[in-house]
N, C-alpha and C positions, 0 to 999 in steps of 0.2 A: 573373246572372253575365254580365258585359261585357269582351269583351280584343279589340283591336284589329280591330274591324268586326264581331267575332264577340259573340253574345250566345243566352243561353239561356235559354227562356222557361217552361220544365217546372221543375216545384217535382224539390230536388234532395233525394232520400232518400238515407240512409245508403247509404254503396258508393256509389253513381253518380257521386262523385267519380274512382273510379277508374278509371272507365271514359271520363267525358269531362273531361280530361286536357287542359291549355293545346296539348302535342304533338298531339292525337290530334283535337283541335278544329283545329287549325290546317291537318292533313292533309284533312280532311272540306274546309275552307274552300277550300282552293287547288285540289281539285277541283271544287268548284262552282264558283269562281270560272273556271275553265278552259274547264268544260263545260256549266256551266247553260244560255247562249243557245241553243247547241247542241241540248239538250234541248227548248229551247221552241218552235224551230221545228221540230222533230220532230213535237213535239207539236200543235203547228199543221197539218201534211202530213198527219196524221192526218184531220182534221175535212176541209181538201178532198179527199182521197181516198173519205171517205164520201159528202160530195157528190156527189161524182161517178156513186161506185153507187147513191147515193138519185135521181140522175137517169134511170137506167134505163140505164147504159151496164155492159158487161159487166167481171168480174174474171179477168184471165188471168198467166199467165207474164209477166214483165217483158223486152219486147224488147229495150231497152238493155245487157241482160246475158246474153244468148243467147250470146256467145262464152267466159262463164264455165260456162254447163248444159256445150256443147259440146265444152272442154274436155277429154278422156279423161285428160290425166296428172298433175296436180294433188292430192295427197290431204292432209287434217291431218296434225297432229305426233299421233305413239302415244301411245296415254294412258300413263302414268306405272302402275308396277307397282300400285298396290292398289287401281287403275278398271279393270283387265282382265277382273276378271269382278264382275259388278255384279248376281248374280240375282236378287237379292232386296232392295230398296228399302225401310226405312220409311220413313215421312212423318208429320208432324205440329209444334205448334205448339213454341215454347221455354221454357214452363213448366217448373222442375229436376227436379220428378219423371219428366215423359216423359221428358226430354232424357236422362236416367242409364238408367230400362228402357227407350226405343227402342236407345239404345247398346248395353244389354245381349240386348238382343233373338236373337239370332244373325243378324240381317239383314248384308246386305254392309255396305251404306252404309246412313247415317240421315239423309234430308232435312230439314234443320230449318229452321224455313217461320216467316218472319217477315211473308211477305205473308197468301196467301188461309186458312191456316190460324191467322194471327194477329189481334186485334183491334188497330189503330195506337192503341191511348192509349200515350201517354207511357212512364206505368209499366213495360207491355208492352215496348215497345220496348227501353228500357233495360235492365229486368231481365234480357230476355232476350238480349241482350249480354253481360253478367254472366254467367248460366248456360253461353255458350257461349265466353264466356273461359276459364271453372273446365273446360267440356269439352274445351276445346284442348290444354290442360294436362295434362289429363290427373289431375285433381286433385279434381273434383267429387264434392260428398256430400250429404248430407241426412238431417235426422233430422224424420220427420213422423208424429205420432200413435204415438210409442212403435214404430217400425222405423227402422231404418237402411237407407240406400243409399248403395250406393257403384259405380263402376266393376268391371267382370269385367276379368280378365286380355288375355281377347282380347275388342275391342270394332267395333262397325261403322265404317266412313269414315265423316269428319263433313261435310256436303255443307253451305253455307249459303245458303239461295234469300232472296235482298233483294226489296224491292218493287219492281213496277212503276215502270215512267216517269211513269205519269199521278199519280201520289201525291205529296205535298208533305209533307215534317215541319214542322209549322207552331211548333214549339215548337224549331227552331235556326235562328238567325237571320243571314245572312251580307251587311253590307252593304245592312241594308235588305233581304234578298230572303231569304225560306223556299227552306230546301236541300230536293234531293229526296229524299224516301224511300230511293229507289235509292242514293242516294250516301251517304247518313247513315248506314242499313243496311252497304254493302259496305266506304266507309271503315274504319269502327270495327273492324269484322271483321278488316280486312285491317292493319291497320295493329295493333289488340292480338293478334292470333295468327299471322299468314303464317308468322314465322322460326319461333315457336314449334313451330306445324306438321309447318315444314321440318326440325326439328330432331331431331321424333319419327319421321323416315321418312315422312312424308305431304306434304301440302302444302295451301294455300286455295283450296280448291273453293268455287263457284259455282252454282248452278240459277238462271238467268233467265229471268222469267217474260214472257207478254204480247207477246214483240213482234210488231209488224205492218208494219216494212219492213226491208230490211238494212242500210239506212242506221244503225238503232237498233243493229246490231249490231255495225255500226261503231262506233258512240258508245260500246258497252261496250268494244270493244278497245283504242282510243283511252284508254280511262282504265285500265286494265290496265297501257298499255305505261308512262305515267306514273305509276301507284302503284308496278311493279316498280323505276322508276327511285329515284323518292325512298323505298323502303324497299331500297334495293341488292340486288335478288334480278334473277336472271337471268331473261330473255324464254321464257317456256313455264312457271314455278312456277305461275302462278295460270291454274286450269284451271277450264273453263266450261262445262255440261250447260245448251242450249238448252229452255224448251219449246216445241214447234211445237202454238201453244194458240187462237191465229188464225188464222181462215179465208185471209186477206191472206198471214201468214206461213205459213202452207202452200207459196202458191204460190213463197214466194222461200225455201225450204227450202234449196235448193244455194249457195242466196247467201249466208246467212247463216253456213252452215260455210265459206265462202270467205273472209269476212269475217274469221270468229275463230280461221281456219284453225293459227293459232301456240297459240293457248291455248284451243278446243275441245276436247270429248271426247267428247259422245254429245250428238243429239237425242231427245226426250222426246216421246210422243204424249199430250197434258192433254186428255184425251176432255172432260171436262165445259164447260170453258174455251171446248173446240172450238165444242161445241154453241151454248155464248153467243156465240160469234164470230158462228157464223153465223146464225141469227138477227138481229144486231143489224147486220150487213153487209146481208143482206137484209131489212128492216127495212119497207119499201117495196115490194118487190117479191110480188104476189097470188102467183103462182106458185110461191115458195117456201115455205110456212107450214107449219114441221113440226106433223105429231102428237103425240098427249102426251108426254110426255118418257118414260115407261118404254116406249114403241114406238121410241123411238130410240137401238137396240142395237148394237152395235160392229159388230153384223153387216149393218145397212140397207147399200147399197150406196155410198153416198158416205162414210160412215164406214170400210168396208172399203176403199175405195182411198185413202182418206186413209194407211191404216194400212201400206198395201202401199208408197203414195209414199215414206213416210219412211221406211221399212228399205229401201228400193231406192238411194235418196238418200243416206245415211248408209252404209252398205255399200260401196258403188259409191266414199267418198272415205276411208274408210278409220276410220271412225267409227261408234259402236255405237248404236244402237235401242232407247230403253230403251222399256217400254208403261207403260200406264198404270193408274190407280188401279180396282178395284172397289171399288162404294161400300158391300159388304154386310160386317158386322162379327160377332162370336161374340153371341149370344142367351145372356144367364143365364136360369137354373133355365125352359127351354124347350127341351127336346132335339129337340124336333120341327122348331122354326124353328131351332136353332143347325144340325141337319146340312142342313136349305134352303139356311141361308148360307152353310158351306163348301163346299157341292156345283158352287151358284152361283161363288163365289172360284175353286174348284178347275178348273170347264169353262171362264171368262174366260180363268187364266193359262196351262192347256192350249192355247186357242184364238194365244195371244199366243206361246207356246214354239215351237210347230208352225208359224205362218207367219214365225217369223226374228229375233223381238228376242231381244233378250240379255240381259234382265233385266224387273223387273216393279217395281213398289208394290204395299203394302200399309197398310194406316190403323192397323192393330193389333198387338201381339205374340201376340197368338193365331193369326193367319194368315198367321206368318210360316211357320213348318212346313208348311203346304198349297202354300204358293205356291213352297215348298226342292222339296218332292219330287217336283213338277211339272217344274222344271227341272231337278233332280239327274237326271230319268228322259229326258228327252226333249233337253238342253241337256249333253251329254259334259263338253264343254272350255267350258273360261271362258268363250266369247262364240259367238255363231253369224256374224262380220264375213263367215265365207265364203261367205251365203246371200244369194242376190240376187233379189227376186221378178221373173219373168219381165215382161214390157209396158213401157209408157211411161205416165203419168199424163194425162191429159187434164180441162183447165177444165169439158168437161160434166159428167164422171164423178167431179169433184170437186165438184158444187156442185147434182148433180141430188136434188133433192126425195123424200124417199120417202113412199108412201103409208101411210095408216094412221087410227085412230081418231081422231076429238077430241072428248072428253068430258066429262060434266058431273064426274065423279068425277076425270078430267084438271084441270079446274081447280078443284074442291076441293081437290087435292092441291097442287099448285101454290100456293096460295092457304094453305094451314096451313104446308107448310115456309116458304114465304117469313117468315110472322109467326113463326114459331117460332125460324128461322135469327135473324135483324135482331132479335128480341127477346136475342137469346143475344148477339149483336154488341156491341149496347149495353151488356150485360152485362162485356162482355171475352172474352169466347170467340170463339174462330174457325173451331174445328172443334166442331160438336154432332152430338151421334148423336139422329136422330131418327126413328122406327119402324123399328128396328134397320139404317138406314142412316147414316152419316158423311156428315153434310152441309158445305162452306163453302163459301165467297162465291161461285163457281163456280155451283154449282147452285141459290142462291138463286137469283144472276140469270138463270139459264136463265129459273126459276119467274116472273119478273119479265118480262122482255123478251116470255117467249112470250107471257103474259097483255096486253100490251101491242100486238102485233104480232096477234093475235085482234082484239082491239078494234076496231082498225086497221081490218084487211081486211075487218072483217065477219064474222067465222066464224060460220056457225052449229053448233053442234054435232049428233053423232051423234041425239040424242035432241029436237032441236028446237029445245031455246035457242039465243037471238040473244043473243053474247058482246059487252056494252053494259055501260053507267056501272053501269047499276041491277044487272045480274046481279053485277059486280063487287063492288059496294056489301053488297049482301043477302048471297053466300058468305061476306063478311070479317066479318059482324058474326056470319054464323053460326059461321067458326074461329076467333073471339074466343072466343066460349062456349065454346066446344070446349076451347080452351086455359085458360081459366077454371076448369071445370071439372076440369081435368087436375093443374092445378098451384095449383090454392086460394087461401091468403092473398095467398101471392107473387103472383101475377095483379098488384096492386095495389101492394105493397109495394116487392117491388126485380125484378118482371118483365121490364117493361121493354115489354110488349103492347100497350099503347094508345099509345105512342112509335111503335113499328115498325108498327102497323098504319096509322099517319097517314103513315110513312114511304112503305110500301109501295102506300096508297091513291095519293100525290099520284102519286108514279113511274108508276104503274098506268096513272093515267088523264091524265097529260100529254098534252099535243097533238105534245111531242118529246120521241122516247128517248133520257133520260140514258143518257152513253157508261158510266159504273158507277155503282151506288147507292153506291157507298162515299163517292166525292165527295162530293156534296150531306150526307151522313151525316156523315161527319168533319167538313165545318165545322160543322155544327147540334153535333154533343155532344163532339165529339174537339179541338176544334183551339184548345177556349182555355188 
């Protein structure tokens, strides 16, 4: 399908006419067209900025903007009545059946996650546009396997998180040139539901994910104030929930709500995201090489004042704190592990209520009740904005190393979720549950980059191994079998195992850390 520079390269399935609409193409287009370069040198800033820290120079506060931290009277616009109190988040992909029970869930709001809980094929993408027009609407149903779904009376706020910056839709084509993700994404969003939204007493919300300068969050606001224009809604309707998911965009937290200071509403702490950040920022650097990833708890010390920085942050301009995801989910017919995993859910969002956010995630509807009466007990009123943690954040305290294990059973684990997650990717899944954790792209690449950034430095581990090509080599053929084993014919048939382990071996043992597996990913099996 071809119309005036615009062309679309995805086989068009029943419905997805109505979704990409000469109008609604044309809207995606003149945003790209506006903002694309814009994007590309961002994205550009990125890669020297890493340089930089791959050369050993330090990552701090951005001095250029010391008189926006300094600042005392400055705050956002208030969030809009049905973001005031936000205790309870679900998250998850836009498949119709989540999309209807996250809605039904009793959560506040439902984050419906077109990035890292999504797989980008085509289908995915579109469909789940589809799904979240029928949920705008308020109109969404389903009949699968002899039940019906449908909509509750009263249902959660509908959040919509677009892709990253770094992502391409390679399958809409403007001018010769692949729109981004991000814009393909929020487009269509915004452009099929805003009024509709607005209509119902709500409005188009936002979750953006990834950034790492505030420049980028300029670029979001920048296309905000132009989609408001050409859909004639007023300056402040489309409202924005940051994640603070890089280690970079940590430090320019205050900036980035200054940025979107008109259509902001809460920053977001994406612990998993974090982790990836920082590793792949310190990528280079011996000194920093975290310990296995289950050593690295909300509570090490650079995770804790991460977590302090942005409800100090946030607070301090008049904007709420949301936490973040636990990644442990209900256990069937295992009552032993299922109360481990609420126990574990339960002391994460205890820990998160007590130092000051104002709401939380959850991956499932089973843990939404754990994580309600957590806040219902310790979180009064709608929000805790009035809670400021006492200190100043500091670049050491943000960026200091914790000690800890690194093990052969670390990178075992590491090494089966990565095949297991990227086996699921390729499949179309985005969120898997894997030994009764919720795994996505997130903490793949933790599992990626750490194994990478071992290799690297040298590690030897706890127990003697020297973390080298061969030890890499010999674990992946060993959670091959493992996965073989586990899951039988499929192994072979529509797996997807010997894909993502080839995936995960080349990324592994590069000589340079790709900035996401997803990249090099989506063009190999996504992008034709």
């Amino acid at each position: 399908m071809t119309n005036d520079g615009i062309e679309v390269r995805g086989a068009l399935q029943p419905g997805y006419e109505s979704i990409l609409t000469p109008a609604a193409l044309a809207f995606v287009a003149q945003l790209h067209r506006m903002y694309e370069p814009t994007r590309r040198s961002l994205l550009n800033a990125r890669e020297h900025h890493q340089a930089w820290y791959d050369a050993g120079n330090a990552i701090d506060f951005p001095p250029e903007t010391s008189a926006i931290r300094a600042d005392p009277l400055w705050k956002v616009r208030p969030a809009p009545a049905d973001l005031q109190d936000r205790r309870v988040e679900i998250t998850g992909p836009c498949d119709r059946k989540m999309v209807i029970n996250a809605l039904n869930s009793g959560a506040k709001c439902f984050m419906a996650c077109l990035e890292d809980a999504s797989a980008p094929t085509w289908d995915v993408m579109v469909q789940g546009q589809i799904n979240l027009r029928d949920a705008a609407a308020g109109t969404i149903t389903l009949e699968d396997k002899g039940k019906s779904y449908k909509l509750n009376d009263e249902t959660a706020v509908l959040i919509c998180r677009p892709r990253g910056w770094h992502l391409d839709e390679a399958h809409l084509i403007v001018d010769g040139e692949r729109v981004s993700g991000a814009i393909f994404d929020f487009g269509l969003y915004a452009f099929h539901n805003a009024r509709a939204l607005v209509a119902r007493g709500t409005g188009p919300y936002f979750y953006l994910p990834k950034m790492e300068h505030y420049l980028e969050a300029r670029l979001w606001n920048n296309i905000f104030v132009t989609a408001q224009s050409m859909l004639d809604l007023p300056i402040g309707t489309i409202r924005a929930t940051c994640l603070i998911e890089t280690l970079p965009g940590a430090f320019m937290a205050e900036e980035i709500l200054y940025e979107l200071r008109e259509h902001i509403v809460a920053l977001n702490c994406g612990r998993w995201d974090y982790i990836f950040s920082y590793i792949k920022t310190f990528r280079n650097d011996k000194s920093r090489v975290l310990p296995d990833r289950v050593a690295v708890a909300m509570t090490v010390p650079f995770m804790a004042e991460y977590v302090r920085h942005v409800i100090r942050t946030c607070h301090k301009r008049g904007a709420h704190a949301m936490g973040g995801m636990s990644a442990f989910i209900p256990v069937k017919d295992d009552e032993a592990a299922n109360a481990k995993a609420f126990a574990a859910v339960r002391a994460d969002k205890e820990r998160e209520a007590s130092l000051g956010h104002d709401g939380t995630w959850v991956a499932h509807p089973g843990l939404v009740p754990v994580a309600r009466e957590v806040f219902d007990r310790l979180m009064p009123g709608p929000n805790q904005l009035h809670v400021i943690p006492e200190g100043t954040a500091s670049a050491e305290a943000l960026t200091a190393a914790p000690a800890g294990p690194k093990t052969l059973a670390g990178l075992t684990n590491n090494i089966n979720v990565g095949l297991g997650y990227i086996a699921a990717w390729l499949r179309g899944q985005g969120a898997v549950p894997l030994h009764n954790l919720m795994e996505d792209a997130a903490t793949a690449e933790i599992s990626r980059t750490q194994l990478w950034q071992w290799r690297t430095a040298g590690v030897v581990l706890d127990s003697g191994e020297a973390v080298d090509a061969e030890l890499i080599e010999r674990v992946t053929d060993e959670q091959l079998d493992v996965w073989k084993a586990q899951v039988g014919d499929n192994f072979f048939a529509t797996g997807k195992y010997l894909e993502a382990a080839d995936i995960f071996r080349t990324l592994v043992l590069a000589d340079r850390l790709e900035a996401f597996l997803t990249l090099p990913a989506y063009e190999r099996y996504f992008a034709r």
